[in-house]
Backbone bond lengths (Angstrom), bond angles and torsions (degrees), N, CA, C in turn:
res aa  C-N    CA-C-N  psi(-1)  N-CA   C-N-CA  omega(-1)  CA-C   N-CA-C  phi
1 X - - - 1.462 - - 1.527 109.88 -
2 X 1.758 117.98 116.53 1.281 93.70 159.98 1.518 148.96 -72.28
3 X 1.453 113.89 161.49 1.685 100.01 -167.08 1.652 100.98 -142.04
4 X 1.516 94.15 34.61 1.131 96.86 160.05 1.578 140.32 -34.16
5 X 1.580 90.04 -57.42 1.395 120.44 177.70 1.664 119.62 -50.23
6 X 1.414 87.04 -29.50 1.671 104.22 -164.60 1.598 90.59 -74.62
7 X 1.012 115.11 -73.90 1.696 134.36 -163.75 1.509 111.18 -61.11
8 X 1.673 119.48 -28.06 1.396 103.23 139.35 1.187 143.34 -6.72
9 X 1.975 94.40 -92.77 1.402 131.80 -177.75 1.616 111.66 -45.63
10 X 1.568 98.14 -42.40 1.611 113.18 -178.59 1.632 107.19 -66.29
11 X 1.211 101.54 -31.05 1.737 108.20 -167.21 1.942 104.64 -71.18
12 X 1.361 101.55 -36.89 1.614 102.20 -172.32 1.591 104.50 -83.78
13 X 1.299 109.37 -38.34 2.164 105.74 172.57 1.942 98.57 -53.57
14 X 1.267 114.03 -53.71 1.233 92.88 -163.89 1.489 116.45 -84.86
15 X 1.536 124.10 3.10 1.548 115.58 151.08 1.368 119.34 -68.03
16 X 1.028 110.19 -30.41 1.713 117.96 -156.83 1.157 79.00 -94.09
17 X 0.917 163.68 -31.74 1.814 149.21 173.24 1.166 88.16 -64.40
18 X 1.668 129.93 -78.59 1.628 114.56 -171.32 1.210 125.38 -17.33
19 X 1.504 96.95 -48.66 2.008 103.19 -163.33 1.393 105.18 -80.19
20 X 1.715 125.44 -58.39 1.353 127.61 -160.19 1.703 103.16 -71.71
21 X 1.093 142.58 -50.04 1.477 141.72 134.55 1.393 112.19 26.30
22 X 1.275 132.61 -49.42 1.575 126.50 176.56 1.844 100.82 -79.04
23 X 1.142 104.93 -59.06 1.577 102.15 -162.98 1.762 105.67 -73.21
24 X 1.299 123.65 -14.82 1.232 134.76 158.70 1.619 113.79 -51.87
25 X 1.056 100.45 -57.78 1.614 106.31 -177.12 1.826 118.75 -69.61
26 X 1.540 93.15 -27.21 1.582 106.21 155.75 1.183 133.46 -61.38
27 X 1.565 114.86 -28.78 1.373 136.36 -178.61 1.761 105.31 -72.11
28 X 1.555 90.82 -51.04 1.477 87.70 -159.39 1.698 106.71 -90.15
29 X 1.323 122.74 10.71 1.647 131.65 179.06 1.604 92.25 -94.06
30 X 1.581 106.37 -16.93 1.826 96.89 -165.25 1.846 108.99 -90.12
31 X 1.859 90.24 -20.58 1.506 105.20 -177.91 0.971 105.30 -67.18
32 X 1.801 122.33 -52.60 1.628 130.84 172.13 1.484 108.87 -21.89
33 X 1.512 119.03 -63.73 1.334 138.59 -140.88 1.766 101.79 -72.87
34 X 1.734 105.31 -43.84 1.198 120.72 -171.43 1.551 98.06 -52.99
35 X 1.368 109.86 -76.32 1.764 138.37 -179.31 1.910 111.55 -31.23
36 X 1.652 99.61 -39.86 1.302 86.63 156.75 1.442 144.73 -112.47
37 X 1.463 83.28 35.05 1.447 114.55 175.42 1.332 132.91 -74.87
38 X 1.994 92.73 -31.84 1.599 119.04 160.24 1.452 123.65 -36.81
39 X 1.330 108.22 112.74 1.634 88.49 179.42 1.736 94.76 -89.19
40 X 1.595 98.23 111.25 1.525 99.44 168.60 1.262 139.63 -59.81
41 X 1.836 117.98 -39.30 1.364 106.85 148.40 1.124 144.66 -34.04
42 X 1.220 118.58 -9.88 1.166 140.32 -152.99 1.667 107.64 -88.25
43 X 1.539 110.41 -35.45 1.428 116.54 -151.17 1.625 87.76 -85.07
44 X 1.600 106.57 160.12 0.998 119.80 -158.35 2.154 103.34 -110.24
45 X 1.130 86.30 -42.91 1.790 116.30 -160.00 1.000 134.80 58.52
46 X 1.851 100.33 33.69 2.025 114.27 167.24 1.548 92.60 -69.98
47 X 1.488 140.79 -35.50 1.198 111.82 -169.94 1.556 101.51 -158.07
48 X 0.962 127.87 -176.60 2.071 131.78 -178.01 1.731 91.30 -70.14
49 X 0.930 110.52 142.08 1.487 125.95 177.14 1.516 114.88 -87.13
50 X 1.032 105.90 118.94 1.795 113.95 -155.02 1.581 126.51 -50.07
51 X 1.292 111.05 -25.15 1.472 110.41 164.81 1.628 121.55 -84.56
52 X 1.614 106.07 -9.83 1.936 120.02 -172.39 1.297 106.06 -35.08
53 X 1.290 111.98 -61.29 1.374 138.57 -176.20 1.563 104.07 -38.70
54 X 1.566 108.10 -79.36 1.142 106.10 -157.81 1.295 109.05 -74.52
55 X 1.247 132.81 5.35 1.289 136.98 166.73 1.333 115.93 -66.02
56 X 1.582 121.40 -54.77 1.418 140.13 -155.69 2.051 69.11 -91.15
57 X 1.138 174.47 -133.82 0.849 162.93 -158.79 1.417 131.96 34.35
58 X 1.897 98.51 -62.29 1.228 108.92 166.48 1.701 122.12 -76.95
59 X 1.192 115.87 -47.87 1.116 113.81 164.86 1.657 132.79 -43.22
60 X 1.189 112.87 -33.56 1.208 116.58 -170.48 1.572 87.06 -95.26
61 X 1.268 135.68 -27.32 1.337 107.80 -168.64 1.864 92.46 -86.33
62 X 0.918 150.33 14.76 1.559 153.94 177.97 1.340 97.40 -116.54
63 X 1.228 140.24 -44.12 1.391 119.43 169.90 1.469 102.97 -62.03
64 X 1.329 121.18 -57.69 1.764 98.91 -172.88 1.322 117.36 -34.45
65 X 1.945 115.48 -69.79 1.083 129.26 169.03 1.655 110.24 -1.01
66 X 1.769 97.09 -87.48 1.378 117.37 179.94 1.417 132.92 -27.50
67 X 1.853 111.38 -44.84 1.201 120.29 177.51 1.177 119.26 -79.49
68 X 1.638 117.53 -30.32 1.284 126.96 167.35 1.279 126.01 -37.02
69 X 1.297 106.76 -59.59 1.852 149.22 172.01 1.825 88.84 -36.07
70 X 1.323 101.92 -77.76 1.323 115.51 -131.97 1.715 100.79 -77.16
71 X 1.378 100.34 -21.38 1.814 127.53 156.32 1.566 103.23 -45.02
72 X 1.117 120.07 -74.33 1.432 119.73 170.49 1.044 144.37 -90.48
73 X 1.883 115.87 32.38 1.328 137.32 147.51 1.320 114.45 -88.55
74 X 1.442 118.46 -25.40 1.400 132.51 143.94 1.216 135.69 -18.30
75 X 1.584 91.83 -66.28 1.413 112.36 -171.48 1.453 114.19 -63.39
76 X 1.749 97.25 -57.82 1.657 108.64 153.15 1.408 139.34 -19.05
77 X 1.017 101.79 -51.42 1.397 111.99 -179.88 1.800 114.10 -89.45
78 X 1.244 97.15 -41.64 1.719 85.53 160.92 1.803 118.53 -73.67
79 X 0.858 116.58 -29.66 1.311 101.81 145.54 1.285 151.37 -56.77
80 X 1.112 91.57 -10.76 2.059 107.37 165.14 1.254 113.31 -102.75
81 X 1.257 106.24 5.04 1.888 115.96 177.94 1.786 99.44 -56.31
82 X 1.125 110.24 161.98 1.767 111.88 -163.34 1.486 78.66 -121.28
83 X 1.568 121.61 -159.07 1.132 141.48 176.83 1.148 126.97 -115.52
84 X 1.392 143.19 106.79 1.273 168.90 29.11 1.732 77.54 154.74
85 X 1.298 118.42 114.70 1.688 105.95 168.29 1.926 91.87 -147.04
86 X 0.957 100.51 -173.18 1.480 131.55 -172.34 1.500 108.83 -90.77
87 X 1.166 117.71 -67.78 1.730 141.41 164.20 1.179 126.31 -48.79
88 X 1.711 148.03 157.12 1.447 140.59 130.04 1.293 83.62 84.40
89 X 1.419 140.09 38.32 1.766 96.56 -179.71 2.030 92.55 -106.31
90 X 1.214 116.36 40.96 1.526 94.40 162.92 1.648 127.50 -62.06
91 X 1.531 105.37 -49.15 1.231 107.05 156.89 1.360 129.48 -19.91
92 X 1.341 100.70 -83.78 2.042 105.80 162.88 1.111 108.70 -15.04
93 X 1.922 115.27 -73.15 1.059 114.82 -157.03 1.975 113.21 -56.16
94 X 0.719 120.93 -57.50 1.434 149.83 169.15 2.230 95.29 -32.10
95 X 1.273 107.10 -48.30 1.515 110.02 171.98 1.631 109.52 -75.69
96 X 1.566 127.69 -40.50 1.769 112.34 173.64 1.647 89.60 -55.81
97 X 1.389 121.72 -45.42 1.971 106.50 -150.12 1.387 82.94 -52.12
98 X 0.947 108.11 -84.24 2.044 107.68 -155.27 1.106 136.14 -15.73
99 X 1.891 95.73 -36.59 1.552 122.09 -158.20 1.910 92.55 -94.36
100 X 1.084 112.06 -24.19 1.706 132.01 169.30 1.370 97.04 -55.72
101 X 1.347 115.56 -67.48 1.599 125.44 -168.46 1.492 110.20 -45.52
102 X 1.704 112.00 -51.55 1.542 125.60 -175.63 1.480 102.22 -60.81
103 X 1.255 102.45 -38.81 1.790 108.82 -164.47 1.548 89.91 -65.51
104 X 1.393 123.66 -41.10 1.351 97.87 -153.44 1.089 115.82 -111.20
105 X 1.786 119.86 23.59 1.356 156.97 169.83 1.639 97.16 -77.04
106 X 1.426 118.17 -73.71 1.165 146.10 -164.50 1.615 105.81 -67.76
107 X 1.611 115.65 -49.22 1.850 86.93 -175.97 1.878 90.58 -122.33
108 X 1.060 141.32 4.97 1.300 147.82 -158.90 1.400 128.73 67.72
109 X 1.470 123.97 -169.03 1.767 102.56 -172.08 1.418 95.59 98.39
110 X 1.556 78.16 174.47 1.766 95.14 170.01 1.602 120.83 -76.44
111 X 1.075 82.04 -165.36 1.842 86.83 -168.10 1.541 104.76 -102.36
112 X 0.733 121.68 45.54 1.413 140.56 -179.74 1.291 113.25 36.58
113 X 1.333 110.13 46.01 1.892 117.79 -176.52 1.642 105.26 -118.79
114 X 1.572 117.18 132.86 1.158 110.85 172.85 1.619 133.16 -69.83
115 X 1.465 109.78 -1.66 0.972 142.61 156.69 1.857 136.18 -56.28
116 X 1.483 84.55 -35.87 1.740 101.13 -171.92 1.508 98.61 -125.86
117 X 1.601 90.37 108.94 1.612 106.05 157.53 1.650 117.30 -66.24
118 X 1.026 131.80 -8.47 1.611 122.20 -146.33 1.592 100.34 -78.29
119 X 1.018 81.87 -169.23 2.241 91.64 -176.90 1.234 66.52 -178.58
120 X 2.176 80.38 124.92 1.364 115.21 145.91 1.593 115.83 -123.55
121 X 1.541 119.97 173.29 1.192 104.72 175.64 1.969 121.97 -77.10
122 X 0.744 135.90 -163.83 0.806 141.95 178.30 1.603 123.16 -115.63
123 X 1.520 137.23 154.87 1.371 126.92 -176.29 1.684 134.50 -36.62
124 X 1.316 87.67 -14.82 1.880 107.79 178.46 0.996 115.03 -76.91
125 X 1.154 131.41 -166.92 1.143 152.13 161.82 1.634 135.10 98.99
126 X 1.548 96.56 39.46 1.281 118.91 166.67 1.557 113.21 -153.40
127 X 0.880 103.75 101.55 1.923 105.54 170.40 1.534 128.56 -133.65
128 X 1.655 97.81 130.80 0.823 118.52 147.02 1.192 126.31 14.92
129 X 1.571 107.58 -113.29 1.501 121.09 177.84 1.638 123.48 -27.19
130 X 1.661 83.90 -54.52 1.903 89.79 -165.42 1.246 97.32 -64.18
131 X 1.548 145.54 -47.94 0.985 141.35 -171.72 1.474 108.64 -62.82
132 X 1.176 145.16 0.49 1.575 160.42 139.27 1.242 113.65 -68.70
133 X 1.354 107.11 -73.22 1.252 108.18 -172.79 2.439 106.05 -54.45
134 X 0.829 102.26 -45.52 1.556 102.15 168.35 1.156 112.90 -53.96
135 X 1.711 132.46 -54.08 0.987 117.38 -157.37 1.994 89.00 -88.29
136 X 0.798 155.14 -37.59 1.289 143.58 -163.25 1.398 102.70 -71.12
137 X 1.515 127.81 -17.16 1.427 115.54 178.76 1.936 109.81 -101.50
138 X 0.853 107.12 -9.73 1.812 121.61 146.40 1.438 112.18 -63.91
139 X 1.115 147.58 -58.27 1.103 145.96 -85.28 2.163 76.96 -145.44
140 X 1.430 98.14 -45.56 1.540 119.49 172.83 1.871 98.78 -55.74
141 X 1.097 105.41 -76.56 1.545 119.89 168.29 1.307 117.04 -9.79
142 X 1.333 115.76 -80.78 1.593 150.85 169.05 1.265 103.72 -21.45
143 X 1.406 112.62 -61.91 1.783 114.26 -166.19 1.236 94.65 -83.04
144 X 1.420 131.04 -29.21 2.001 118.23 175.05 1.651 100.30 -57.00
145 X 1.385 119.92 -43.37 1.325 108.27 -147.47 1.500 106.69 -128.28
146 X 1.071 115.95 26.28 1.403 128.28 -174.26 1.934 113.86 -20.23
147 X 0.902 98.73 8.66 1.988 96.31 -156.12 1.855 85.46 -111.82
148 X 1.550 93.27 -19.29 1.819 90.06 -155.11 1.875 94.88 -93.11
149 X 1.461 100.05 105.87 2.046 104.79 -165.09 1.491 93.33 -64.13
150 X 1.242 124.55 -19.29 1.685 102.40 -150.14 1.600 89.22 -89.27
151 X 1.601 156.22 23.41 1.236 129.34 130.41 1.548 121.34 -56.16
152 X 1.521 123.26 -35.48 0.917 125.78 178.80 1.519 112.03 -40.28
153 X 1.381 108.52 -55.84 1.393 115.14 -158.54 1.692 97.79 -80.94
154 X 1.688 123.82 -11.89 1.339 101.80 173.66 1.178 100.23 -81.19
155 X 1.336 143.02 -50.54 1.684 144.99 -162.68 1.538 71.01 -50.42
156 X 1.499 156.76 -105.99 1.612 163.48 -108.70 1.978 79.05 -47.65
157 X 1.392 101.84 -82.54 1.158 132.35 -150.00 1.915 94.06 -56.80
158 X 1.296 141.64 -45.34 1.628 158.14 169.66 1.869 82.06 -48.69
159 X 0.945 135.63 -77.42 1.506 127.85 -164.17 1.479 110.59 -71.33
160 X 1.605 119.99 -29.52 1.182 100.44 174.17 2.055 125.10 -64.31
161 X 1.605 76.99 -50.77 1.842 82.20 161.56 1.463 133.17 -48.10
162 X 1.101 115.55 -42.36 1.359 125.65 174.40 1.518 103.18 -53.33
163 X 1.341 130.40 -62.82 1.249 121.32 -168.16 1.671 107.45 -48.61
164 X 1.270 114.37 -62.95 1.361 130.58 168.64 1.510 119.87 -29.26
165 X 1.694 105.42 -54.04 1.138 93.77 168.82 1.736 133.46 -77.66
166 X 1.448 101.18 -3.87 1.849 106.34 165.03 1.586 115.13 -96.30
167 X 1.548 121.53 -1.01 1.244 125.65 147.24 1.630 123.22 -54.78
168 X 1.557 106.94 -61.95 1.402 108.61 173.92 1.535 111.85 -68.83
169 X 1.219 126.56 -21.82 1.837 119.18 -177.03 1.549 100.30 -66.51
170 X 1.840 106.91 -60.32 1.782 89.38 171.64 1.373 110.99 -26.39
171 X 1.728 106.40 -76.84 1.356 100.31 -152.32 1.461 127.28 -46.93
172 X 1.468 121.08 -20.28 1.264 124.27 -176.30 1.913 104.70 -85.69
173 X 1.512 96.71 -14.45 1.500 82.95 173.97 1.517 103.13 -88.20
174 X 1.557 126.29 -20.15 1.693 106.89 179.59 1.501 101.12 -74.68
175 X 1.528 122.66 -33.46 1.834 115.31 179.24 1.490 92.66 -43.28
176 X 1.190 115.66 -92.12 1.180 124.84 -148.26 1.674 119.90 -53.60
177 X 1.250 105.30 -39.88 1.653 105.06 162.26 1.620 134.02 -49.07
178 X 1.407 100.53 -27.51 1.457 130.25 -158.00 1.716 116.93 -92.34
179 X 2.186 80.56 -47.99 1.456 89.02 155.12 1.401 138.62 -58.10
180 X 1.255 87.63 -56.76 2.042 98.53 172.83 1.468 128.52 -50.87
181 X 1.340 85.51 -46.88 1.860 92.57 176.00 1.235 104.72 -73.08
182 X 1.342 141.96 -48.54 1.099 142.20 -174.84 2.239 101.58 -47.18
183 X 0.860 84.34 -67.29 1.693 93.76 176.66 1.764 120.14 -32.27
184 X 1.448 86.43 -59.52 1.675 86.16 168.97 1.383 116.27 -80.81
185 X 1.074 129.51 -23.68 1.595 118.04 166.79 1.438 108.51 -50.24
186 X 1.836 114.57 -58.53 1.467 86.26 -154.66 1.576 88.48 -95.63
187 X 1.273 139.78 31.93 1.436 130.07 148.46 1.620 132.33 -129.37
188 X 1.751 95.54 41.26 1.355 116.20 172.44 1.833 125.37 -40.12
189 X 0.984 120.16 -60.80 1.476 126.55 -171.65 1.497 92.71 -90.14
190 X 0.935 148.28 -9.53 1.521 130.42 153.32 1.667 123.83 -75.92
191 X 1.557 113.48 -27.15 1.253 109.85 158.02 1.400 117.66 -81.18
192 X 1.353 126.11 -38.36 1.510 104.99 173.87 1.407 130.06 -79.49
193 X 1.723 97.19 -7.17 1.328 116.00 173.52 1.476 124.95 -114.42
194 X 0.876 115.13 53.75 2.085 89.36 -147.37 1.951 109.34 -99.94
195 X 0.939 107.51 40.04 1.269 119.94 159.61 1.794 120.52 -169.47
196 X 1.236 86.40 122.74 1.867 109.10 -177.90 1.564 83.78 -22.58
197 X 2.066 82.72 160.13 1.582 102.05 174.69 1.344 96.38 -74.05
198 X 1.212 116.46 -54.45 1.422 102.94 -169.04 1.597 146.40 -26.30
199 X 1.452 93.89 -31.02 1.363 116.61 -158.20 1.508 97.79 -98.10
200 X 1.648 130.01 -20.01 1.320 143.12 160.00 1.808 81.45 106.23
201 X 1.939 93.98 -172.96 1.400 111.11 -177.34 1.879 89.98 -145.56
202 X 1.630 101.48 179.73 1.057 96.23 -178.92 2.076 90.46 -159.68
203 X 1.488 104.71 100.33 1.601 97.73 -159.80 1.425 93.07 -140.37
C-alpha cells in the first residue's frame, strides 16, 4: 500500500516543529515570567482568582497542541526506520534516542535508554479539573461548617499551589520541547538518513 500520502503530512508537522520551536519556547519562558508575577500572598481564597482559569486554559490548550505535534514527529521518524540489518545501525541507534525523548515527553520516566536512570515529569501536570474538582469539595466543606476557619486557609493555600503548579508544567513543557528539538537538530541526517548508502535503506 502506498503511504506516500502519510509521510508527506508527517514530513510538514515535523518541519514546522523545527522552525516554530524557537519562538515557542519564547512564548512559554514569557508565560513562566507572567505566573511568577502573581503576587501569591496576595490571594485571599473568598473566590478563584480571575485570571486562574484562563491560565490552566492556556496551558492545557498547548499541552494538547504539543503532544499532538510531538505524536507525529514520532510517527516521522519511525517512518525513516531502514531495515533490520546487522551493520551501520548507529543511525537506528540515534532514531530509538529521539523516539525515547518523545516517549518520555509524552508519558514521563526515562527516555527509554538503558543507560539513563533519570525520571522526568512528563507534559502534565497542571489540571484543570482537579483543581475544580478540589476546590468545589472545600468550598462544599466551608458552607457545612462555616465556624471551622481552617477551610479558608486551604481554598488560600489550593490557589496558591495551583499557580506554582502551572509554573513547573511550563517548565517541563520548555525541558521537554527543548530537549527533542535540540536532538534532532544536532542529529538531522542520521534520522532522515541513518544508515550509509552503501548498506541500502528500505522506506
Amino acid at each position: 500500500m502506498d503511504l506516500a500520502w502519510f509521510v508527506d503530512g508527517l514530513d510538514d508537522t515535523f518541519i514546522t516543529f523545527l522552525k516554530k520551536t524557537p519562538d515557542a519556547l519564547k512564548s512559554y519562558e514569557e508565560m513562566i515570567k507572567t505566573l511568577k508575577g502573581v503576587e501569591l500572598n496576595a490571594l485571599n481564597g473568598q473566590g478563584i482568582p480571575a485570571d486562574l482559569l484562563e491560565q490552566f486554559d492556556k496551558f492545557e490548550a498547548e499541552q494538547f497542541a504539543l503532544s499532538f505535534t510531538l505524536g507525529e514527529v514520532k510517527k516521522y521518524i519511525a517512518m525513516k526506520c531502514p531495515e533490520i540489518k546487522e551493520e551501520d545501525n548507529a543511525g537506528v541507534r540515534v532514531q530509538e534516542i529521539v523516539i525515547g525523548y518523545i516517549n518520555r515527553a509524552l508519558k514521563g520516566g526515562s527516555r527509554g535508554s538503558k543507560e539513563d536512570d533519570n525520571s522526568d515529569a512528563s507534559l502534565s501536570g497542571a489540571s484543570k479539573m482537579e483543581y475544580l474538582s478540589s476546590r468545589g469539595k472545600i468550598e462544599k466543606a466551608k458552607a457545612d461548617n462555616a465556624e471551622i476557619a481552617t477551610y479558608q486557609l486551604q481554598l488560600k493555600e489550593l490557589d496558591r499551589q495551583a499557580y506554582q503548579k502551572l509554573i513547573f508544567a511550563w517548565q517541563n513543557l520548555v525541558f521537554h520541547r527543548a530537549s527533542v528539538y535540540t536532538q534532532i537538530k544536532l542529529n538531522r541526517e542520521k534520522i532522515d538518513n541513518p544508515r550509509r548508502k552503501e548498506y541500502g535503506m528500505s522506506l
